[in-house]
N, C-alpha and C positions, 0 to 999 in steps of 0.2 A: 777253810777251803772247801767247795764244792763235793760234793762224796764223790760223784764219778771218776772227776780230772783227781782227785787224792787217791783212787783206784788204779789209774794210770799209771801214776807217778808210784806207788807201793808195789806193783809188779814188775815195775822194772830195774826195782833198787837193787836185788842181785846180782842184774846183766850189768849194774856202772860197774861194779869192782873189776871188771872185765875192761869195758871199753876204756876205762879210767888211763891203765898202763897203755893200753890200744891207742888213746891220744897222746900221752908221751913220747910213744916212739914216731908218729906220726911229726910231732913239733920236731925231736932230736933228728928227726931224717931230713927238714927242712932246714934245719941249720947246717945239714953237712954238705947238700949242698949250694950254701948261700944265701940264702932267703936269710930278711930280717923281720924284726916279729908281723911289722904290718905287711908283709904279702904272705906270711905264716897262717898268719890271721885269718886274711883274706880269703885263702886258698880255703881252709877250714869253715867259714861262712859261707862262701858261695857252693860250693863242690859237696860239701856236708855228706864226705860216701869215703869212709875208711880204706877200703882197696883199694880205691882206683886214686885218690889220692897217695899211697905208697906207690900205687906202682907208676904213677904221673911222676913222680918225686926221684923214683930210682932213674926213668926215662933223661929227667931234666940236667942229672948227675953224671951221667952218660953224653950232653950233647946232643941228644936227638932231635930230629926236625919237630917244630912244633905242631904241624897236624899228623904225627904220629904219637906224640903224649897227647894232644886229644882224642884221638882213635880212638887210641889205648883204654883213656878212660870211657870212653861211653862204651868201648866191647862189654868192658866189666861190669857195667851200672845198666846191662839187657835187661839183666833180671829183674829188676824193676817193673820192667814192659808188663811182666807178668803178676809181680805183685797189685799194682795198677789197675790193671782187668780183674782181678782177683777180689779187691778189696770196693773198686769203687759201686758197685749196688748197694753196699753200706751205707755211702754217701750223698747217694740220688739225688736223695731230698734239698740237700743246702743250694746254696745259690753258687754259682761258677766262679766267685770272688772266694768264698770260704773253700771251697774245694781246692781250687790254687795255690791257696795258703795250707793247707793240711798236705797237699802235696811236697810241698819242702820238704816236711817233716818225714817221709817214708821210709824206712829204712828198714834192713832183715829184722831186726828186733821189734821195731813198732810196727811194724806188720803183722810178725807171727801171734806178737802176742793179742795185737786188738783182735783180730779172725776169730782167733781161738776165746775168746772174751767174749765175743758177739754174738759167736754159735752157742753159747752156753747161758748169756743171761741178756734175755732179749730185751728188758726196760733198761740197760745203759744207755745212758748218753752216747752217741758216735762219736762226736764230735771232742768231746770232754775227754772221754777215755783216752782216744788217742791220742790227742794234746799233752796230755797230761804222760802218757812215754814218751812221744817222738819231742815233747819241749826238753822233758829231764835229761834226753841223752844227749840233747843239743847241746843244753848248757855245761855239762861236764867233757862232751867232748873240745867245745872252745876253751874250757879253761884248763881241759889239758893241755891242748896243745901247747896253749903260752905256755904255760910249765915247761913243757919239752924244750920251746925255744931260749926259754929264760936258762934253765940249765944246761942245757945242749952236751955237750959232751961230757961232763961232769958225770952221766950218769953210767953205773960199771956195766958192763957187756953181761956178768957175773949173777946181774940181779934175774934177766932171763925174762925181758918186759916184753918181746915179740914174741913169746910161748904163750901170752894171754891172746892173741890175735885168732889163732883156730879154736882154744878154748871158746870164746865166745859162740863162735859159732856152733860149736857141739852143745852148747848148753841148749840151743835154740833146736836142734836137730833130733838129739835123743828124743824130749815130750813128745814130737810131733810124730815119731813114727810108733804110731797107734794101732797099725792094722797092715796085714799083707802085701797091700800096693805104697805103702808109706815107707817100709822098709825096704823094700825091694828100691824104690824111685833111692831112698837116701844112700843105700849100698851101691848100689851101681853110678849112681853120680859123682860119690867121693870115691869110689875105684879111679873111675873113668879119668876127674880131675887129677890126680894123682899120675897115673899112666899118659895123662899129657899135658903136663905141668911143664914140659919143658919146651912147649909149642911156642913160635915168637907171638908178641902183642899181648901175652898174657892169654891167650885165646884157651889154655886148659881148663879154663875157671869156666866158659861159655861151652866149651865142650861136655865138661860132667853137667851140667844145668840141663843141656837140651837131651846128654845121655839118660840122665836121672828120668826125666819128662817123659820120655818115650818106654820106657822101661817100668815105671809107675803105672801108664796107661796100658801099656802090654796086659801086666798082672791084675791091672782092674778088671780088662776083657776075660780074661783067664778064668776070674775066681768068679766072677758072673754069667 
């Protein structure tokens, strides 16, 4: 295998133990309500975004009009907007077909981790590297889900596989906050989300994101 794309794929092998159960629950919340494996599947291929899939999923369990479970999901998949702007000067180079294609693959993990990989070793591969996470997490989160769908309820409440869902994300959080305005942005955003977690549409999650942002740039202006 490629050094780069096996660079990829060996930084991200931590973050599956995480998303691993993360797709579980995600299959087992599709069987509850109704879905059979191929729109389980489905959902999981095309949508490829942990959150806003549960929270599409909780929406659909509920009866809710369909372009309020679409809302729903693209409020939560903003941040994207931002990772996007973030990452694509990386990409410049490729042609608008590859770029398209690496765009599937984006997600908090393969994001945080290629930036932070890019800023540090400037003869990788772009393209490789981040292939090589955003494919790894692809494929274990599809073949969690079946699992989840395949076993569905079977599995005990007891085992505590939705506790992995914020884990993940702290693992990604901690590294990153390296310096005054990193911490500051990540403290005040999971305040904020928290504090308005129980806003309709999911909207707490967009709320700490744009709190975080502001609040990061505050302290950069600050400390400069």
């Amino acid at each position: 295998m490629d050094e780069d794309l096996l660079a990829g794929v060996r930084d991200v092998s931590p973050l599956l133990m995480g998303i691993a159960p993360f797709a579980l629950v995600a299959g087992i919340a599709a069987v509850e309500v109704g879905f059979d494996i191929v729109q389980a599947l489905g959902l999981s291929v095309i949508v490829f975004a942990g959150a806003s899939q549960l929270a599409a999923l909780e929406l659909f369990g509920e009866n809710a009009p369909l372009a309020v479970v679409i809302g729903t999901a693209v409020v939560i998949n903003l941040r994207v907007l931002m990772y996007s702007a973030s990452i694509a000067p990386h990409f410049a180079e490729y042609g608008r077909r590859t770029r398209a294609v690496l765009a599937y693959f984006l997600t908090d993990q393969a994001y945080a981790l290629s930036v932070a990989e890019f800023a540090e070793n400037d003869d990788r591969s772009r393209w490789k590297y981040y292939l090589g996470a955003g494919g790894s997490l692809w494929v274990v989160w599809v073949i969690g889900t079946v699992v989840g769908v395949v076993l569905g309820a079977g599995i005990p409440e007891s085992w505590g596989l939705t506790f992995a869902v914020p884990l993940v994300f702290l693992a990604l959080l901690v590294p990153a906050m390296k310096d005054r305005p990193t911490t500051v942005a990540g403290a005040v955003g999971g305040g904020a989300a928290v504090v308005a977690a129980g806003l309709p549409l999911n909207l707490g999650l967009l709320a700490g994101a744009v709190s975080g942002i502001l609040a990061g740039f505050v302290a950069e202006e600050v400390s400069t």
